[in-house]
Structure formats: structure tokens, C-alpha cells
C-alpha positions in Angstrom: 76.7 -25.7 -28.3 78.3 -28.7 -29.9 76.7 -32.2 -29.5 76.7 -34.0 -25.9 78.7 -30.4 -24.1 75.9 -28.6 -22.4 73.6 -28.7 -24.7 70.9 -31.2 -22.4 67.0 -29.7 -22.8 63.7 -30.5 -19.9 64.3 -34.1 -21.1 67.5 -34.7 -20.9 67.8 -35.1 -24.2 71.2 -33.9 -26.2 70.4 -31.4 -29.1 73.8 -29.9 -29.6 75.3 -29.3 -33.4 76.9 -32.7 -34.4 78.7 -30.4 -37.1 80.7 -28.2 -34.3 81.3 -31.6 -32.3 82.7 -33.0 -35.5 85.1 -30.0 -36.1 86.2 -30.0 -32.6 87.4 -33.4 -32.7 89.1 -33.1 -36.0 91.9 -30.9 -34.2 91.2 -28.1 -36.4 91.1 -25.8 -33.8 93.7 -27.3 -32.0 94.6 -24.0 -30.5 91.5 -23.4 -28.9 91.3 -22.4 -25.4 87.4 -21.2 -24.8 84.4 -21.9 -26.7 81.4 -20.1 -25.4 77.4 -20.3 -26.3 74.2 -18.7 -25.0 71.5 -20.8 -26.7 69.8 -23.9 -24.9 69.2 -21.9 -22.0 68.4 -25.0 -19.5 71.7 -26.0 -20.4 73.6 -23.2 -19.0 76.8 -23.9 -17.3 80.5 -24.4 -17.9 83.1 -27.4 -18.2 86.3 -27.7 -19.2 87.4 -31.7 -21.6 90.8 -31.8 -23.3 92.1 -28.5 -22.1 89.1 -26.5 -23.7 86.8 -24.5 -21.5 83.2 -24.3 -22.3 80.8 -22.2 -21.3 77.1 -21.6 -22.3 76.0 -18.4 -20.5 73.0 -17.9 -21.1 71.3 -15.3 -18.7 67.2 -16.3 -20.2 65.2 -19.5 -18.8 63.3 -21.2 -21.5 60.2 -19.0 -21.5 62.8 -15.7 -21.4 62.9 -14.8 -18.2 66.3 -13.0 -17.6 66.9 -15.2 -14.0 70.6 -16.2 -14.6 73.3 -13.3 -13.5 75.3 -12.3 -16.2 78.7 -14.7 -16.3 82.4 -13.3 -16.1 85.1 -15.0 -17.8 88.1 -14.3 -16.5 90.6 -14.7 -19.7 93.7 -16.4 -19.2 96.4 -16.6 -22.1 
């Protein structure tokens, strides 16, 4: 996920790609409407910031244990 947008581990701490934050806020993708991860499984979850929906559906814990049900995104153009 991209820096500070559910990318929090155990400690709270933010471990998200400051690369892919950095693109999003240049407005290169200015027509984006969903962005969606699986990896930092504690972080799993979805919020929507400047008309973007973001979703990191991961289905595994952190030791891989398939505990979350699988998410459904309902696409909306």
C-alpha cells in the first residue's frame, strides 16, 4: 500500500511505499477511482481520501492464517 493508507503493522508503525504515495500525490493518476492491495495483512481494511477508494484485502493474518472472508468490491463507474 502506499505510505500512511493502511499500511500500519503490530506497532503501529507505517511501512507503506513512499514511492506509490509520491505518485499518487503528483496527480498522475488523476483518473483513479480504486486502488487495491493485499500485503500488510494486519493492515487490512478500506478508506476512501480525495475521491479514491482504498482497499487492502488481504484474507491471511500475519503468521498466514486464511481468517479474513474474502472482500467484494462492488465496481461503480
Amino acid at each position: 500500500p502506499p505510505y500512511k493508507i493502511l499500511d500500519k503493522n503490530l506497532q503501529g508503525e507505517h511501512c507503506g511505499s513512499t514511492a506509490m504515495r509520491n505518485l499518487l500525490e503528483s496527480k498522475k493518476l488523476s483518473k483513479l477511482k480504486y486502488y487495491i492491495c493485499g500485503h500488510l495483512h494486519e493492515a487490512r481494511g478500506q478508506e476512501e481520501r480525495d475521491g479514491v477508494k482504498y482497499y487492502n484485502v488481504s484474507s491471511l493474518d500475519r503468521t498466514y492464517q486464511n481468517i479474513n472472508p474474502i472482500t467484494v468490491i462492488n465496481y461503480e463507474n
